[in-house]
C-alpha positions in Angstrom: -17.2 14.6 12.1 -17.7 17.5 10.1 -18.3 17.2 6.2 -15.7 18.8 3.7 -16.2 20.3 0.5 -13.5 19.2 -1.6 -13.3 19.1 -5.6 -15.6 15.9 -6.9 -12.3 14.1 -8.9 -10.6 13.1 -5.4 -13.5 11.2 -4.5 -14.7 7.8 -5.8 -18.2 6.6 -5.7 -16.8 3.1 -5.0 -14.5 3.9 -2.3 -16.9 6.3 -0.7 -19.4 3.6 -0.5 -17.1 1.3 1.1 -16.3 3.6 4.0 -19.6 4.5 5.0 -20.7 1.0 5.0 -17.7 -0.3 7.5 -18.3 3.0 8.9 -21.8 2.0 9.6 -21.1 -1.5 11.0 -17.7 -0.3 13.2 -18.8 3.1 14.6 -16.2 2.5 17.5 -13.9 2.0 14.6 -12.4 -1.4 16.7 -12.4 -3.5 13.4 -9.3 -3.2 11.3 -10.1 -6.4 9.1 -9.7 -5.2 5.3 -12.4 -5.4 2.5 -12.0 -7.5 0.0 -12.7 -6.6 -3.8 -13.1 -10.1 -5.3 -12.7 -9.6 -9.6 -12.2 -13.4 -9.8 -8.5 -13.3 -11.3 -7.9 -10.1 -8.7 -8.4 -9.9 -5.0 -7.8 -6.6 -3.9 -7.7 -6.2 -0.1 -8.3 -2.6 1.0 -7.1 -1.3 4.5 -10.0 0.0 7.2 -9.1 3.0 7.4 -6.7 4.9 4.7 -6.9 8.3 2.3 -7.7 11.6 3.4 -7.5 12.9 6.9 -9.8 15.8 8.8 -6.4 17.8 8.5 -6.0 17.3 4.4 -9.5 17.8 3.8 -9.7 20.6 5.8 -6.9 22.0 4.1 -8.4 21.3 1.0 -11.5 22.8 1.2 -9.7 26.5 2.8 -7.4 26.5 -0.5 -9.9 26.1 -2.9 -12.4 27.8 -1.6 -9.6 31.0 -1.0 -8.9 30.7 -5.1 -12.7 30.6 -5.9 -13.2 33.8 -3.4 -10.4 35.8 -4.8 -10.4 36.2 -8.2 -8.2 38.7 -9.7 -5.6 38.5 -6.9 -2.0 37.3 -6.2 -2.7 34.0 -4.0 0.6 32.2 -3.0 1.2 29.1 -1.0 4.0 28.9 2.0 5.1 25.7 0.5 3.0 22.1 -0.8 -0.2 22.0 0.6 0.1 18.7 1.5 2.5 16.3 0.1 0.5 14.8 -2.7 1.6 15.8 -6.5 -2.0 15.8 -7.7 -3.4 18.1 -4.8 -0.3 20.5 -5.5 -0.7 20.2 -9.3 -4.3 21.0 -9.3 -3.5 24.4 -7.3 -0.8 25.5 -9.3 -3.4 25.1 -12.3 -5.7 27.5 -10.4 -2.8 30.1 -10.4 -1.8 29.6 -7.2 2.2 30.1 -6.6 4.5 28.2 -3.8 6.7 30.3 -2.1 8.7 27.7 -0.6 9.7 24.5 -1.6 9.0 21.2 0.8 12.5 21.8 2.4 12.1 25.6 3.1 14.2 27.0 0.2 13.1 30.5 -0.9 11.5 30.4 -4.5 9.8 33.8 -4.5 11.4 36.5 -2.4 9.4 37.7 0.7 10.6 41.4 -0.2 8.5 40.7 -3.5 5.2 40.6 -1.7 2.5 43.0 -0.3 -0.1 43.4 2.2 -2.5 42.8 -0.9 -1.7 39.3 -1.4 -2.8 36.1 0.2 -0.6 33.5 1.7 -1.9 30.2 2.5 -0.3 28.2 5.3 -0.3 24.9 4.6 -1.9 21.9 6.8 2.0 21.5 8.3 1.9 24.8 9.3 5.1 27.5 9.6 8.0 28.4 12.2 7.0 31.7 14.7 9.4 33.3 11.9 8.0 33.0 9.0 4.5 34.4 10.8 6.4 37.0 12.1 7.7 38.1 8.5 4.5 37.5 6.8 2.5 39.7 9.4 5.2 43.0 9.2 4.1 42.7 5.1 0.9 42.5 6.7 -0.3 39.6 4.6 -3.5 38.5 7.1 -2.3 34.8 7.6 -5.0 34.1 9.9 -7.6 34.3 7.2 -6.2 32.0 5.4 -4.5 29.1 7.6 -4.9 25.7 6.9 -3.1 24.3 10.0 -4.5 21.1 11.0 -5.6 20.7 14.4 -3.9 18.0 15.7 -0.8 19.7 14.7 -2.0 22.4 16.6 -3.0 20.2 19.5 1.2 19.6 19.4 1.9 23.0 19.8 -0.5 23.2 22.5 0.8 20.4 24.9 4.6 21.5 24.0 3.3 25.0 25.6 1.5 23.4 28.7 4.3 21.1 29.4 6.9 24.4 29.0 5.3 26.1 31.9 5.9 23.4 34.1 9.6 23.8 32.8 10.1 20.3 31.1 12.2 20.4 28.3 10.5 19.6 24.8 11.8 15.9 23.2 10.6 16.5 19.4 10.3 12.9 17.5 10.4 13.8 13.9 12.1 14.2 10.8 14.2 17.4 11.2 13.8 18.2 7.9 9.9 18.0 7.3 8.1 21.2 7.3 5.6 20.5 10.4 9.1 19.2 12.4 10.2 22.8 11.9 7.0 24.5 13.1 6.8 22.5 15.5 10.5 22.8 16.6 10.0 26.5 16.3 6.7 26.9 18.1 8.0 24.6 21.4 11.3 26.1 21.4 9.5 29.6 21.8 8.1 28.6 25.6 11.1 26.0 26.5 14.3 24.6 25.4 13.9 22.0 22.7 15.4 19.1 20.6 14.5 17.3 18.1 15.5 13.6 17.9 14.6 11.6 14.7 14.9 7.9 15.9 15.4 5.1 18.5 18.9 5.6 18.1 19.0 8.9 18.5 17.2 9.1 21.7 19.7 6.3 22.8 22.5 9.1 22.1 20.3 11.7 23.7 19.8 9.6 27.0 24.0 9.0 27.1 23.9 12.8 28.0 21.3 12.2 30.5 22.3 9.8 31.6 26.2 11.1 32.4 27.4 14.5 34.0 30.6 14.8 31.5 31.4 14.7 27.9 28.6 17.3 27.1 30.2 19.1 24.8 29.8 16.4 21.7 25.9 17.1 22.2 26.6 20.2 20.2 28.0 18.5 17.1 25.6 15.5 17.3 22.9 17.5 17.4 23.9 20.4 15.6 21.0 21.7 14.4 18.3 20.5 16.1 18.4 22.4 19.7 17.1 25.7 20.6 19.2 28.5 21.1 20.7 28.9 24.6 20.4 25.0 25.2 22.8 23.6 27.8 23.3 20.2 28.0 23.9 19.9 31.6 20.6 21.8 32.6 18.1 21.4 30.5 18.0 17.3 30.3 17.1 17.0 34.0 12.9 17.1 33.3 11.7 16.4 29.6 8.7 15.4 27.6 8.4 13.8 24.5 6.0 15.2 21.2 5.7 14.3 17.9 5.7 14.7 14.3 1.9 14.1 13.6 2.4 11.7 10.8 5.6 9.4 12.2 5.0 5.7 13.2 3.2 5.8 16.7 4.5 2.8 17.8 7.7 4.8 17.5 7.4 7.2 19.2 5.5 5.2 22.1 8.7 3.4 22.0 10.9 6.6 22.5 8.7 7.9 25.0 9.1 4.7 27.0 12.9 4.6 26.7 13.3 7.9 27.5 11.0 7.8 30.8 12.3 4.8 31.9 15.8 6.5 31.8 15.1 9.2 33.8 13.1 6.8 36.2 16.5 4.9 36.8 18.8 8.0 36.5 16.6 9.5 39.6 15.4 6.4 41.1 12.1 7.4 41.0 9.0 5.5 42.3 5.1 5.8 41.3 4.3 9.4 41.1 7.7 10.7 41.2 8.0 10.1 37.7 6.0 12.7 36.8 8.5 15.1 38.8 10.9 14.8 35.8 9.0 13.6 32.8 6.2 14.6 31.0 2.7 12.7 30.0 2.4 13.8 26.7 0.7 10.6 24.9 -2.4 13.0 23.8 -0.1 14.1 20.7 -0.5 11.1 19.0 -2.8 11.9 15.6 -5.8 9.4 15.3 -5.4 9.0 11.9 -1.7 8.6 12.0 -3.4 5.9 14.5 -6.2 4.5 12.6 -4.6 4.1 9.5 -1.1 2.4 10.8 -3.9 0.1 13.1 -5.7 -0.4 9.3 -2.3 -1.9 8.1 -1.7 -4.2 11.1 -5.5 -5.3 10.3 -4.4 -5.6 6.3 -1.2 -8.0 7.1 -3.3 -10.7 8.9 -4.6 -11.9 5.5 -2.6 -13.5 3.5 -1.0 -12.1 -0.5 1.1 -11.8 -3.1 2.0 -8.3 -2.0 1.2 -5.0 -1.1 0.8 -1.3 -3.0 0.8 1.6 -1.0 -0.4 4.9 -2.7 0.8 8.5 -1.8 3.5 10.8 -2.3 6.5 10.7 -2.6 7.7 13.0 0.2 5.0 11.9 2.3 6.1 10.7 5.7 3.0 9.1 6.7 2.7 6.9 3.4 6.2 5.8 3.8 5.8 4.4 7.1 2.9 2.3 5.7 5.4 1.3 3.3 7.7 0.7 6.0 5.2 -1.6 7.9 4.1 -3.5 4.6 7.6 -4.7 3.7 8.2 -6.5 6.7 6.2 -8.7 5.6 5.8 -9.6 1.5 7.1 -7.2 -1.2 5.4 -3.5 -1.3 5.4 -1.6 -4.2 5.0 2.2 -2.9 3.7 4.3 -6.1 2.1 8.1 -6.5 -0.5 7.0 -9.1 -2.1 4.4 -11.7 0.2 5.7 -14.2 2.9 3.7 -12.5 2.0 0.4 -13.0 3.1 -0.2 -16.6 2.1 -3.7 -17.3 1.0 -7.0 -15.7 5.1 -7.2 -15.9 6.5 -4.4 -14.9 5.7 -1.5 -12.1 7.7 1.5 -11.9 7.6 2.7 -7.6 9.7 4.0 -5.3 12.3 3.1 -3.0 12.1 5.4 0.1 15.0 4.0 1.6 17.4 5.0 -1.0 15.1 8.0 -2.3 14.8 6.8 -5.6 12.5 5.4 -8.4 13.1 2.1 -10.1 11.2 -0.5 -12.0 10.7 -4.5 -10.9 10.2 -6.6 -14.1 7.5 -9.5 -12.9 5.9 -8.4 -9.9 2.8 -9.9 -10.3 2.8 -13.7 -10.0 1.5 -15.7 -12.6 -0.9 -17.3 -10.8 -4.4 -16.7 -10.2 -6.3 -15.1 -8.4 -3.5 -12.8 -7.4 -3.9 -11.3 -3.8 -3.4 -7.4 -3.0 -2.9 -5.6 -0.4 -3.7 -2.0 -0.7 -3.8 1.3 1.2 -2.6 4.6 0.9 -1.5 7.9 2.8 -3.4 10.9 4.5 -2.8 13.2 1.7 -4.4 10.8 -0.9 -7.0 11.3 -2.5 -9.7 8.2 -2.8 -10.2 8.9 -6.5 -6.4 7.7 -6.9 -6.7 4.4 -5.3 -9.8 3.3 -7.5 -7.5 4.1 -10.5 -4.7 1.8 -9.5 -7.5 -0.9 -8.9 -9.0 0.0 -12.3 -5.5 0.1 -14.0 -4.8 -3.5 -11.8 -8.4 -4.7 -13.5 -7.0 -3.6 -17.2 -3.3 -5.2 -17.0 -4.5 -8.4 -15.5 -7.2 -8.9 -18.5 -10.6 -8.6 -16.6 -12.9 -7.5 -19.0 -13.3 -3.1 -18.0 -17.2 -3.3 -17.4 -16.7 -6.2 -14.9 -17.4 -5.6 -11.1 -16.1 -6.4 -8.1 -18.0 -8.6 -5.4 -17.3 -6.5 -1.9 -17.0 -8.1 0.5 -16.8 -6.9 4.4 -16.0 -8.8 7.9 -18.7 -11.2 9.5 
């Protein structure tokens, strides 16, 4: 896989060691068993796979590299580039300005732009109509597009399915930034809608499933179908895609339910199926895959509990987050900073989208067990800090080294 050249401070000589020796020793990448970072009083457990994607580092490297090319100029970002503070922070250091914020709200005015200024669209990409307005500035957004492939490879499948006129199932949050491109570039080719959970696609499949009562679809759903959508019509042969970063197992799950809906509501057999839905199971992200795999790996060892670092507004993070607390207590936090004693840890609660601080989450025992991992957008450099800032408010002496150890 290609290398990236990103800024030195996201990497950690520790963590980057690590990975190229299970990299080494599980090139087919079918071992999800952690590494364990013995400091005697401390076992940290780190995740197989888990940081930066191709996608974010590919990002990266294009927004960097676009400040360091251009000096002098007027360089502006769509919206985040990814949804890590740091990464964000560090730009807006270099001068660079965010046109949007994560949810799409205007901060700088189009109108106030010219064909002399570079717009960088972010790994999540943008909706056909934000292109469309950037390009009659004539801003060249090609030059500088940071869309991440697999993203891409969405689009793409939503466009091949379309011409075989299957209606586009989107599983995604409606209100993440790559749900909107992606929402915007499928419903260009076919009619679309975008369905955010099991239970939504349970509502979703009541319309298949029955010829009346339509017209609720349109308040339901209000929103998240494409202009010109009719209920009736445009349910009768459908294929599921996804949000890149939601829980595969998720949408595998929606994907099933929904085929095997329209397999009974036709009485379909074999090959038929294919008459009326969609094989679209190539959008699944690997990483997305490898690292929710990693975390399956990480809860077969026994702990004390689990830390998950990333963003706050980072869906991928929080569905780790989501996996972790199933099974012990997960503290999800956006940097080292956070954990402000060996009694207290100030994290996040995605559920209720908001911050709060446990007193005693450590155990007093010892060693104390830890599971840790963190999200695509973050950066390795920020997990070595937690285990660092772990090392200091535990009282292991600050020169003392871990003893790695990987599978047998």
């Amino acid at each position: 896989m290609k290398k990236f050249s990103i800024p030195f401070t996201y990497r950690s000589a520790l963590i980057s060691s690590i990975k190229e020796q299970r990299k080494q020793a599980d090139k087919m990448k079918k071992d999800f068993r952690p590494t364990l970072l013995d400091f005697g009083p401390l076992q940290v457990y780190l995740a197989r796979h888990f940081g930066f994607c191709y996608g974010v580092e590919n990002a990266i490297e294009i927004a960097f590299r676009t400040v360091d090319e251009n000096p002098g100029k007027r360089i502006y970002l769509l919206s985040e580039m990814i949804h890590n503070p740091k990464v964000n922070d560090d730009l807006r250091e270099r001068g660079v300005v965010f046109l949007q914020d994560t949810y799409g709200r205007q901060l700088i005015p189009f109108d106030t732009l010219t064909a002399d200024d570079i717009v960088i669209i972010p790994a999540f990409g943008t909706t056909l109509d934000i292109e469309k307005k950037l390009r009659e500035i004539g801003i060249r957004i090609e030059a500088y597009n940071t869309t991440c492939p697999f993203v891409e490879k969405v689009w793409n499948r939503s466009e091949q399915i379309a011409k075989l006129d299957y209606t586009v199932i989107v599983h995604g949050k409606p209100s993440h930034e790559e749900t909107r491109a992606t929402f915007s570039h499928a419903a260009s080719h076919t009619p679309t809608v975008i369905v955010n959970d099991m239970e939504e696609a349970r509502l979703l499949a009541e319309y298949i499933k029955n010829d009346e009562n339509h017209e609720s679809f349109y308040e339901k759903f209000a929103g998240r179908f494409s202009d010109g959508f009719d209920v009736r019509k445009h349910l009768q042969r459908i294929g599921v895609v996804n949000q890149t970063t939601m829980l595969a197992s998720d949408t595998q799950a929606i994907s099933d339910f929904l085929k095997q809906v329209m397999t009974e509501k036709y009485q379909l057999t074999g090959e038929q199926v294919s008459e009326r839905f969609a094989d679209t199971r190539d959008t699944l992200c690997y990483a997305t895959n490898d690292n929710q795999s990693a975390v399956y790996g990480l809860l077969e060892q026994e702990a004390d509990l689990a830390i998950v670092v990333g963003g706050y507004k980072s869906s991928n993070t929080s569905h780790l987050v989501e996996l972790c607390e199933v099974k012990l207590p997960t503290y999800y936090i956006d940097s080292a900073a956070r954990i402000l004693s060996a009694n207290d840890i100030h994290h996040f609660d995605f559920h209720h989208q908001q911050e709060k601080i446990t007193h005693q989450y450590l155990p007093a025992h010892r060693p104390v067990r830890i599971l840790m991992t963190s999200g695509a957008s973050c950066p390795d450099a920020m997990v070595d800090e937690v285990i660092q800032k772990l090392v200091s408010v535990i009282g292991i002496e600050a020169e003392a080294e871990a003893e790695v150890s990987f599978p047998a």
